[in-house]
Structure formats: C-alpha cells, structure tokens
C-alpha atoms as a printed R data frame, in Angstrom:
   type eleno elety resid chain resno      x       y      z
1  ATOM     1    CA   UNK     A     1 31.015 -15.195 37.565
2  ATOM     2    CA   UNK     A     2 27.850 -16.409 38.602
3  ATOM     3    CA   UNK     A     3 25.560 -13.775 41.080
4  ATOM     4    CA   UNK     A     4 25.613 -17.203 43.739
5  ATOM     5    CA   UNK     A     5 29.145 -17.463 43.610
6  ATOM     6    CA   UNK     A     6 29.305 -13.889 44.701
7  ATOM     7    CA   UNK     A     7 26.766 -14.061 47.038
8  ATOM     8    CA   UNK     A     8 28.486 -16.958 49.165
9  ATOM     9    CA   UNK     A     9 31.992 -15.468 48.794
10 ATOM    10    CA   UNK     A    10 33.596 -15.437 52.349
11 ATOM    11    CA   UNK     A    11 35.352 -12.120 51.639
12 ATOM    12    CA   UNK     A    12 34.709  -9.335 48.579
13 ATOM    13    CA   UNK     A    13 37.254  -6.877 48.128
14 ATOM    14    CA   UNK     A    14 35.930  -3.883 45.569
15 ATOM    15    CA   UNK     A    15 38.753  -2.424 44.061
16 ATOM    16    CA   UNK     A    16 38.708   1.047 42.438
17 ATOM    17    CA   UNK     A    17 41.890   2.803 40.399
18 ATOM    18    CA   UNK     A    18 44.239  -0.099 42.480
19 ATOM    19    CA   UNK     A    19 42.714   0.592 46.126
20 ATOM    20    CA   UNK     A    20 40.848  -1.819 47.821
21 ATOM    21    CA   UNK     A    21 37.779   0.852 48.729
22 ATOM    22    CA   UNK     A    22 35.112  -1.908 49.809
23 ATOM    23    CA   UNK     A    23 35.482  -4.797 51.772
24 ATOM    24    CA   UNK     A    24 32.903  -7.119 53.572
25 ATOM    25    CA   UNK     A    25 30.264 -10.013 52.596
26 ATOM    26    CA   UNK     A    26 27.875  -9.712 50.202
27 ATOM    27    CA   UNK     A    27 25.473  -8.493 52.257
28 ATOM    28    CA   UNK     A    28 27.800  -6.086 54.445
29 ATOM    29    CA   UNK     A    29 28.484  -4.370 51.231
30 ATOM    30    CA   UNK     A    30 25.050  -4.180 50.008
31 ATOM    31    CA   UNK     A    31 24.092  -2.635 53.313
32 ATOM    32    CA   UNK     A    32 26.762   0.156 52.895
33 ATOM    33    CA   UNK     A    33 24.887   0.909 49.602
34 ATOM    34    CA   UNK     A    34 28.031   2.421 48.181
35 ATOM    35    CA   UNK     A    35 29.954   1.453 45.079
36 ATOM    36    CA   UNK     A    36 29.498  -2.446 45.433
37 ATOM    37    CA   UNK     A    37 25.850  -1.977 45.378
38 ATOM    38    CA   UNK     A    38 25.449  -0.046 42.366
39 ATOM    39    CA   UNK     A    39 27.277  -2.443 40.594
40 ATOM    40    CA   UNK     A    40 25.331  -5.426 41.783
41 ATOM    41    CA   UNK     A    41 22.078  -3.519 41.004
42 ATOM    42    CA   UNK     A    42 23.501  -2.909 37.354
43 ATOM    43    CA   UNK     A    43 24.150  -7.045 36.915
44 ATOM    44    CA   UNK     A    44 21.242  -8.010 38.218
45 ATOM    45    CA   UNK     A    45 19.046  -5.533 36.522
46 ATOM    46    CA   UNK     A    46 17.769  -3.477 39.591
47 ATOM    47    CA   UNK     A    47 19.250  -0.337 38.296
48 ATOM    48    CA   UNK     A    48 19.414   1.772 34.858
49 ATOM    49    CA   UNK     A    49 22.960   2.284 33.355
50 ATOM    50    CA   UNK     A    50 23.956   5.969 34.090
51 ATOM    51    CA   UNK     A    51 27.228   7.874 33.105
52 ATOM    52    CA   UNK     A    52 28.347   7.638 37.098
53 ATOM    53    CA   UNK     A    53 29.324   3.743 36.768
C-alpha cells in the first residue's frame, strides 16, 4: 500500500497479537508516537530497524 493511501485513510486501526491497540487518522496516530509511528518511521525511512519492531 502506497504511504498516500495511508495518509488519507478515514480510519487506521493498528492491530497487535489480534487487538485493535491503535486507532485514529494518520496524523492522530503519529501524534501518539506509539506503535503506529515507529512503523511509519521504519517505511518511510525515518528510523533504523531495531530488534523492538
């Protein structure tokens, strides 16, 4: 999936061992800098891979 797609999503549910643990738009979750950020930061290069994701 394209980072735009995401981006302009309505709704993004991050889901984690079959629990919804993240919920919001893109930017309400990027804001919350938990989970949902790291792995955006990891896609779009921002971050270095580490063992925690």
């Amino acid at each position: 999936m394209q980072h735009s797609t995401i981006r302009n999503a309505d709704k993004i549910y991050v889901i984690e061992k079959g629990k919804i643990i993240e919920e919001g738009t893109h930017s309400e979750l990027i804001k919350a800098n938990k989970l949902y950020t790291s792995l955006w930061n990891v896609q779009t290069g921002k971050a270095l891979i580490s063992n925690k994701i």
